[in-house]
Steps between C-alpha positions, in 0.01 A plus 500: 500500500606151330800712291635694813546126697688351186698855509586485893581104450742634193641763727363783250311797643117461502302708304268795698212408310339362210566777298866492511489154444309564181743783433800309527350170276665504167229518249731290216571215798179267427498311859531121524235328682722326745633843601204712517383543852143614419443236234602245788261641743212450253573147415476471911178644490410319211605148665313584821206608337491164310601283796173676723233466241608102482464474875200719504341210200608268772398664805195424687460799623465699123404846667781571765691362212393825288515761789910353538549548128305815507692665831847378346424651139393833721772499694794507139254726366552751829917440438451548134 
């Protein structure tokens, strides 16, 4: 988990699991973008997502172009 490797790094104890982390949010803090681990990770996805389908347009090879895009989008849906 993104917020339990920013904890360890911080020398705070990680969270158990997502629902302690949820627990322990304050619902009155509204997060910043910079410091919001899950908004971060979704930008990442976002960026790769963009940066495949360019070199997919480019690609001469359009089909194992898809079936990487596909398998990768699988495989964050399976850690999801």
């Amino acid at each position: 988990m993104l917020e339990n490797n920013r904890r360890s790094k911080k020398g705070l104890e990680p969270y158990a699991d997502i629902s302690s982390w949820k627990k322990a949010e304050d619902p009155e803090e509204e997060p910043i973008a910079e410091s919001d681990p899950l908004l971060q990770e979704a930008g990442y996805i976002l960026s790769d997502q963009i940066r495949l389908q360019a070199e997919m347009k480019k690609s001469t090879q359009p089909q194992l172009a898809h079936l990487i895009v596909k398998t990768l989008f699988n495989n964050w849906a399976e850690y999801r």
